[in-house]
C-alpha positions as CSV (number, residue, x, y, z in Angstrom):
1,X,-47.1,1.7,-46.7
2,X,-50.2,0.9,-44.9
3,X,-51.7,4.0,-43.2
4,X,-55.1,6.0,-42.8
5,X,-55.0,8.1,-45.6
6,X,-54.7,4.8,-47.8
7,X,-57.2,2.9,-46.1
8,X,-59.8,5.2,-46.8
9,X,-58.7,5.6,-51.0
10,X,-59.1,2.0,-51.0
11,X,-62.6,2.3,-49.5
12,X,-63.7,5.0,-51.6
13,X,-62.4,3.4,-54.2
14,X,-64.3,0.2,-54.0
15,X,-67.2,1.8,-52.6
16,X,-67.7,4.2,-55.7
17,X,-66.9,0.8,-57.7
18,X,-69.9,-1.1,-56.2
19,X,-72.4,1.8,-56.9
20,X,-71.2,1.7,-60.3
21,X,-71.3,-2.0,-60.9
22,X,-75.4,-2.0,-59.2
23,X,-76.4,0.1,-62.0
24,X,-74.9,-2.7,-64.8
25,X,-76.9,-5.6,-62.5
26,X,-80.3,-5.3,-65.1
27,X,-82.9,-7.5,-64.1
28,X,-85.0,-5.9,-67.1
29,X,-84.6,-4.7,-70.4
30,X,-82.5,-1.2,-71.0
31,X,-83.9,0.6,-73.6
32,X,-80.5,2.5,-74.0
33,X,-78.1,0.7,-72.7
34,X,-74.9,2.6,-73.6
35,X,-75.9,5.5,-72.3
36,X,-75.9,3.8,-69.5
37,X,-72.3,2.5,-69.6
38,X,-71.1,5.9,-70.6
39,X,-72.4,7.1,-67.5
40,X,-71.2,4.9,-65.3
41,X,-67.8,5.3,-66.9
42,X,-68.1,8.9,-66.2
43,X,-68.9,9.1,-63.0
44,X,-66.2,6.6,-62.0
45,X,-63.8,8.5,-63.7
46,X,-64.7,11.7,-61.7
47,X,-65.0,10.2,-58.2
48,X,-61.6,8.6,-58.9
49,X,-60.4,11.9,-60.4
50,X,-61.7,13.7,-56.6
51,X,-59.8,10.8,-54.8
52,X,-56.3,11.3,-56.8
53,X,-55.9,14.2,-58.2
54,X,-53.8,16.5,-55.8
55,X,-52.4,19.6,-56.9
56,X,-48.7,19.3,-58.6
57,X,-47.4,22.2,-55.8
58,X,-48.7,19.5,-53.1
59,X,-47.3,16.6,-54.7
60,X,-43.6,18.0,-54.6
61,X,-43.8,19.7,-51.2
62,X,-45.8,16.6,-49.4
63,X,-44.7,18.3,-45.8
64,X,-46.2,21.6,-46.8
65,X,-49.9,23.1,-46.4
66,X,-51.9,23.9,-49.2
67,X,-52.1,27.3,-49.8
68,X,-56.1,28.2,-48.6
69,X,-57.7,30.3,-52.2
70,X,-59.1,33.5,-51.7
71,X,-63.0,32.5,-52.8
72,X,-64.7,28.9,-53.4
73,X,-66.0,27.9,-56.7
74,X,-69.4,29.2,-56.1
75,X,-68.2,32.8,-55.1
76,X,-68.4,32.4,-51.4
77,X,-65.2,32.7,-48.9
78,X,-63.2,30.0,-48.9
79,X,-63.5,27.8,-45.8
80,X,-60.3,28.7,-43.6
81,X,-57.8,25.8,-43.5
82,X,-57.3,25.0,-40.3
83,X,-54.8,22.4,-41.0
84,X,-52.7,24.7,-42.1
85,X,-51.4,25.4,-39.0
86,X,-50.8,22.0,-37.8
87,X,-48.4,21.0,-41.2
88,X,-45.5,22.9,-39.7
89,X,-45.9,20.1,-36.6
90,X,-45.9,17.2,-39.5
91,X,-49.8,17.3,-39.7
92,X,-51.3,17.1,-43.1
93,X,-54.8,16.7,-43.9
94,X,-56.5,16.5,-47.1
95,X,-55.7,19.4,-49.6
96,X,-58.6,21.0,-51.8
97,X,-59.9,19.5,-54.8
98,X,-58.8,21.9,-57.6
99,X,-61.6,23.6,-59.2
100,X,-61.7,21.5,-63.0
101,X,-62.3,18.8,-60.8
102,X,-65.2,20.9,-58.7
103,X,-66.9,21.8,-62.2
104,X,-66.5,17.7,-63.0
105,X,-68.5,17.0,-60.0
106,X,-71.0,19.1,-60.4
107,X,-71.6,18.4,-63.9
108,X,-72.1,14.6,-62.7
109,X,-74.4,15.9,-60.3
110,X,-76.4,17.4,-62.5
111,X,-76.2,14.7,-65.8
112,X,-75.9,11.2,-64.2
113,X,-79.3,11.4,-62.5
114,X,-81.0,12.3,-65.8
115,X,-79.0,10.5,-68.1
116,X,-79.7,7.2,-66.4
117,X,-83.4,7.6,-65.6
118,X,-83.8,8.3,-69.3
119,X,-81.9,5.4,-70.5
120,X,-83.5,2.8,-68.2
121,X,-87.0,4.1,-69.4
122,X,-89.6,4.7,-67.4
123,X,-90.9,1.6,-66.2
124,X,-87.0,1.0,-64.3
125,X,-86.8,4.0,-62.5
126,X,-87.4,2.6,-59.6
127,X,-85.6,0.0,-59.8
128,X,-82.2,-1.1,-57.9
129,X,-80.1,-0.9,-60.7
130,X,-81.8,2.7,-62.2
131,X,-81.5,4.4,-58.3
132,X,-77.5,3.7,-57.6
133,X,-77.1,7.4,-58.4
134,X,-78.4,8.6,-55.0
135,X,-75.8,6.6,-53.2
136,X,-73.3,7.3,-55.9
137,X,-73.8,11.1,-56.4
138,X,-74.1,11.0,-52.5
139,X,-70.7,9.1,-52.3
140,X,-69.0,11.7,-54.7
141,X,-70.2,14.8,-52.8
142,X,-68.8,13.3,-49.6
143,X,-65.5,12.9,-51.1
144,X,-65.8,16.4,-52.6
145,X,-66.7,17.7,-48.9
146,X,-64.0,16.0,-47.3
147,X,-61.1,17.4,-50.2
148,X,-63.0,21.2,-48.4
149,X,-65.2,21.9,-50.9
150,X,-67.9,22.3,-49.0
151,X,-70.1,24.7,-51.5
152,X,-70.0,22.5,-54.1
153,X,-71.0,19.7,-51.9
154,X,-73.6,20.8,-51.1
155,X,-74.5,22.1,-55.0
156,X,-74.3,18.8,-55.9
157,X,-76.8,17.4,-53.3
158,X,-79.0,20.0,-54.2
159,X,-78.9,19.3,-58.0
160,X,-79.4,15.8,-56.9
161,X,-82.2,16.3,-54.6
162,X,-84.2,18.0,-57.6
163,X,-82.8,15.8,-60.2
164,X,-84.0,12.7,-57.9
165,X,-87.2,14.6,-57.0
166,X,-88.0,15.5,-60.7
167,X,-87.6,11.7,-61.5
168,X,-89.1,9.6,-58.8
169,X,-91.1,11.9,-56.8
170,X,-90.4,13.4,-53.4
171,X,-90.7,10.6,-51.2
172,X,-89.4,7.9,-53.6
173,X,-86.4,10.1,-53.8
174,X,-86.4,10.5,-49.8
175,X,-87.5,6.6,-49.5
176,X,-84.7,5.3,-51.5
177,X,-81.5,7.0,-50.5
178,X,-81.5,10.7,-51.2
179,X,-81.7,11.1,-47.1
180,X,-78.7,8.8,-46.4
181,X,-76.9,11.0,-49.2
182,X,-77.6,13.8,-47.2
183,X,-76.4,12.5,-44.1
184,X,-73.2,11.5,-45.6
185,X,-72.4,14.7,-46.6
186,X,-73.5,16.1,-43.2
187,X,-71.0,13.6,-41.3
188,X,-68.4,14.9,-43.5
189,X,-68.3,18.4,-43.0
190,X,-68.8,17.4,-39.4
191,X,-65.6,15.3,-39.6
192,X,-63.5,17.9,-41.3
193,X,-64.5,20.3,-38.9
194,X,-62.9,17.9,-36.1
195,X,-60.5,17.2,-37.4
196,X,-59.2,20.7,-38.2
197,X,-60.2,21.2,-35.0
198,X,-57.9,18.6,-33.3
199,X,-55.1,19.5,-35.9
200,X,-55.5,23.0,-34.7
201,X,-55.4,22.0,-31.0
202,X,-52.0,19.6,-31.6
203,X,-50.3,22.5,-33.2
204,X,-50.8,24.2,-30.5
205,X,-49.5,22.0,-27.7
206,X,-46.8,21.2,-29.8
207,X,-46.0,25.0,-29.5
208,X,-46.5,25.4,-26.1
209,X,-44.2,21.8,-25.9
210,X,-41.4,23.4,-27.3
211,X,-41.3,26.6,-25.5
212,X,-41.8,24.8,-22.4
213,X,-38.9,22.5,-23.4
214,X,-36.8,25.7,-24.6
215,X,-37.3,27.5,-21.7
216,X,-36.3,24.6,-19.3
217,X,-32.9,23.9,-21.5
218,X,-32.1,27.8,-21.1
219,X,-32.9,27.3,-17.7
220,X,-30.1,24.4,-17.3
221,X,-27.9,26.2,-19.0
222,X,-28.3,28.7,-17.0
223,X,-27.7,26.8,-13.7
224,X,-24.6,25.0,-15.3
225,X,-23.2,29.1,-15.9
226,X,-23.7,29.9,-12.6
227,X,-22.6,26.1,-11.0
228,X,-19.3,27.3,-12.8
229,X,-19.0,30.9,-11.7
230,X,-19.1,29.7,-7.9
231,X,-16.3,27.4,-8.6
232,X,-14.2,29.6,-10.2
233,X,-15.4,32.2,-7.2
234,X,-14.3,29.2,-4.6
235,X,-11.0,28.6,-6.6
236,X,-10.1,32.6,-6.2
237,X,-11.5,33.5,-3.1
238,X,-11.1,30.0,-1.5
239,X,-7.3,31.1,0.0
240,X,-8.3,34.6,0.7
241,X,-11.5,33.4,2.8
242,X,-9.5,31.2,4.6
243,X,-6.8,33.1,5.4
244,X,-8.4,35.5,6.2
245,X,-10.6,33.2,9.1
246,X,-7.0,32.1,10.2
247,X,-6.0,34.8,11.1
248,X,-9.5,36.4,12.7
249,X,-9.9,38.9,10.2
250,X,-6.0,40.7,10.9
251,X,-4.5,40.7,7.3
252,X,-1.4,41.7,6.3
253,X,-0.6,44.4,3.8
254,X,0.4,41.2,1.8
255,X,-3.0,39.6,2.1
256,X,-5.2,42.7,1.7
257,X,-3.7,43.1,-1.6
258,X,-4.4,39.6,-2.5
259,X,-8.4,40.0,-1.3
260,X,-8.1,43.0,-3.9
261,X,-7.1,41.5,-6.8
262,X,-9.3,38.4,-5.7
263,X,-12.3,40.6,-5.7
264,X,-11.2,42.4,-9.2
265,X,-11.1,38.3,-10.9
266,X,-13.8,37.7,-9.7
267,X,-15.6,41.2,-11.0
268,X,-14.2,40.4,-14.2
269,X,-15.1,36.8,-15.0
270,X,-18.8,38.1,-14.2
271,X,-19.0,41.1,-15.4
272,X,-16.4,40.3,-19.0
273,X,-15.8,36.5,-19.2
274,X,-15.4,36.8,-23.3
275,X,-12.9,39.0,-23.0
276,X,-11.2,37.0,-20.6
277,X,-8.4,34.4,-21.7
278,X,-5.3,33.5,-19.6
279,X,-3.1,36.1,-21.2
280,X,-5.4,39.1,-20.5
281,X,-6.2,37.7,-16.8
282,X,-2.2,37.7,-16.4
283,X,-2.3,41.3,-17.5
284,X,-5.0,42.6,-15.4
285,X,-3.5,41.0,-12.7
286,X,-0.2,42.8,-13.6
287,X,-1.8,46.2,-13.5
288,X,-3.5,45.8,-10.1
289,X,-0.5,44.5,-8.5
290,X,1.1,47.2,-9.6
291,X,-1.9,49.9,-8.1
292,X,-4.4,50.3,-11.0
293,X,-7.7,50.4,-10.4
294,X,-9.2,48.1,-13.5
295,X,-13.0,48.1,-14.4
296,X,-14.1,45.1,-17.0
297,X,-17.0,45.2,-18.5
298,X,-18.8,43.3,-21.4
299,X,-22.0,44.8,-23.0
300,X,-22.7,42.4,-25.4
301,X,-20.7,43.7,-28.7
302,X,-19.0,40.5,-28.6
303,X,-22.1,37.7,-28.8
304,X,-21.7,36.9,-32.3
305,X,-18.1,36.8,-33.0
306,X,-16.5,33.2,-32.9
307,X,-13.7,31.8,-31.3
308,X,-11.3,32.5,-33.7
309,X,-11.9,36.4,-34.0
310,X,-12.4,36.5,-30.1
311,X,-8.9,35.0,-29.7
312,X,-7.2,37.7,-32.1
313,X,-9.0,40.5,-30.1
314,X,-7.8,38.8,-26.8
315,X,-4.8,39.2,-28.1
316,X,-4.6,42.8,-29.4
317,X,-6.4,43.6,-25.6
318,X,-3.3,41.6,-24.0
319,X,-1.1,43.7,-25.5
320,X,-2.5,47.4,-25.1
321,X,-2.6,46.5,-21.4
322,X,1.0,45.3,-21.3
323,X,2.0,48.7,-22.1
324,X,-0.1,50.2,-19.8
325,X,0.8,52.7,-17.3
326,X,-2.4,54.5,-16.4
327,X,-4.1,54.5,-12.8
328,X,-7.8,53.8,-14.2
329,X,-8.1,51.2,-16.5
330,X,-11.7,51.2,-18.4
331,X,-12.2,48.3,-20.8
332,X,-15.1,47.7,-22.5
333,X,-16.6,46.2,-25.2
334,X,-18.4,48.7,-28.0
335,X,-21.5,49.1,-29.7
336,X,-19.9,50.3,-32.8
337,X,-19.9,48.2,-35.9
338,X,-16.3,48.5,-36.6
339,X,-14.9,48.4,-32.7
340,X,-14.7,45.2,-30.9
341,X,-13.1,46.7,-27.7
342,X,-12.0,50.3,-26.5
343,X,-9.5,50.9,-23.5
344,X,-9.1,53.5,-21.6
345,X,-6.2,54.9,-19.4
346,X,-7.0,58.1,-17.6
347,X,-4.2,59.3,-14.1
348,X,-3.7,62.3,-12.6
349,X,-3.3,65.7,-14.1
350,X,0.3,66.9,-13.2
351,X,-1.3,70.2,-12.2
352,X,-2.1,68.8,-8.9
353,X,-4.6,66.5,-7.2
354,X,-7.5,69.0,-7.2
355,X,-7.8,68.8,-11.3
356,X,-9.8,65.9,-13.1
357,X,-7.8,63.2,-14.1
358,X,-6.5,63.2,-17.8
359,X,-6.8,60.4,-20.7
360,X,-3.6,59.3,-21.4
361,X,-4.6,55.7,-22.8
362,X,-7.0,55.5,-26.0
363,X,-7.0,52.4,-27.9
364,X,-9.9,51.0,-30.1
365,X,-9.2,47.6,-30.8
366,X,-11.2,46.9,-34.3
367,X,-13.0,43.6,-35.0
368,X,-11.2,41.9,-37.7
369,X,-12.0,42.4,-41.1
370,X,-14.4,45.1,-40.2
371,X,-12.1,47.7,-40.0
């Protein structure tokens, strides 16, 4: 799969290789030549090693951000991983070079520059195929600052500004790449910066996206709840309303008590619609037509129970208010852990109509299996 990420492995990769292969192009004798090779094979094997090697935690959770360590190789803080935040949005930007591969780098730093100025001699320093390192080295400690290691980047274009500096001179060193070495590394950190930047920046309208979009899809739900409460208002009060405009507002005893027990459906489907099925509404309606004064009333003890436990507490409810005889019907739902429902029944003392009405209905319906 062609994307980004592998674009740039394939650059660094040939890149790094082209460094490598200028310091085997001798136009003059080498008094050590396999020194030479075994550097070049070294540091190939290390910038290749900073490309690939990805931590085995990464690998198997490719979706996931690395976990930011407490303290960079050099002792400092570690750089805060800014990407971090955008993986949970699908973001995922390049994970730290583990630290065998941070001492690797370094010690190519600090070897190849030596190592090759001695084998090429003297006479060769200067020469194209005995200064590859500055570009090379340079290369390696870009990759190492892009895998957010940015102390040891920067240790290894310090070992290889005084390596360079030791070998060539100042401004040979500055003349014949150490400064583009430095700017690479520059860019680099620069990029990464950006780029956490942006990452951090996407995660974050990403967030905002999704509340935005949650709060509009409660917000149609919403208007769907209440486009069907006004019809089931209009499909209760429809006949009373017009009845009542008939007749210019002069009911009959018939009619009132048909506004009633309009007005108590239409209290209960607001104010209780999960405990609502057509069983209990037939049973409400019972007891109003029959004088009761009924008070529904749902305080959210029933939000989590499915359908099937809500229709065997329908059930048990139906029941209790079939044998109903009370003039005050209370029916709520109940905090309590172990009661779905409690109904109460409370008439008139037979002392006289002066005394406080007495209980003479107490049921707690239990939610199942709870009990």
């Amino acid at each position: 799969m062609i994307s980004v990420k592998n674009v740039l492995i394939v650059l660094a990769v040939a890149f790094s290789a082209y460094l490598a292969a200028r310091g085997l192009w001798w136009n003059s004798p080498v008094p050590h030549p396999l020194i030479v090779v075994i550097t070049l094979a070294f540091y190939l094997a290390t910038t290749w090693l900073c490309i690939f090697w990805e931590p085995a935690s990464v690998r198997s959770a490719p979706h996931a951000a690395p976990a930011a360590p407490a303290a960079d190789a050099a002792g400092a803080p570690a750089q805060h991983d800014d990407a971090a935040q955008g993986a949970a949005d699908g973001f995922r930007g390049p994970v730290r070079l583990p630290v065998v591969a941070q001492i690797l780098a370094l010690a190519c730093a600090a070897i190849v520059p030596t190592a090759i100025s001695l084998a090429v001699g003297e006479t060769s320093r200067l020469a194209s195929f005995a200064t590859w390192y500055l570009g090379g080295i340079g290369a390696l400690m870009t990759i190492v600052m892009v895998r957010r290691r940015p102390w040891t980047a920067w240790a290894g274009i310090g070992l290889l500004t005084i390596a360079s500096m030791v070998w060539m001179g100042p401004l040979n060193a500055l003349a014949l790449g150490l400064v583009g070495s430095i700017v690479w590394v520059t860019c680099a950190q620069l990029l990464v910066f950006s780029m956490d930047r942006a990452a951090r920046d996407t995660s974050r309208l990403t967030r905002l996206q999704r509340a935005a979009t949650g709060w509009q899809t409660s917000q149609v739900v919403r208007q769907r709840e209440r486009r069907v409460q006004v019809q089931k208002a209009l499909a209760v009060a429809g006949p009373v309303l017009t009845r009542t405009v008939a007749h210019a507002g002069v009911l009959s005893d018939a009619d009132r008590l048909e506004a009633r027990i309009a007005e108590g459906r239409l209290r209960d489907e607001m104010r209780g619609p999960r405990l609502l099925d057509d069983e209990v509404r037939a049973e409400l309606e019972r007891a109003r037509r029959r004088g009761a004064n009924v008070t529904v009333l749902d305080e959210g003890g029933l939000d989590d129970v499915d359908d099937a436990t809500l229709g065997i507490i329908r059930a048990q409810l139906a029941e209790a208010l079939r044998s109903a005889s009370s003039d005050r019907l209370y029916i709520r739902t109940s905090p309590d852990e172990r009661v779905a429902v409690t109904v109460v029944g409370r008439s008139p003392s037979v002392g006289g109509p002066s005394d406080e009405d007495s209980v003479d209905l107490w049921r707690e319906i239990p939610h199942p299996g709870r009990a």
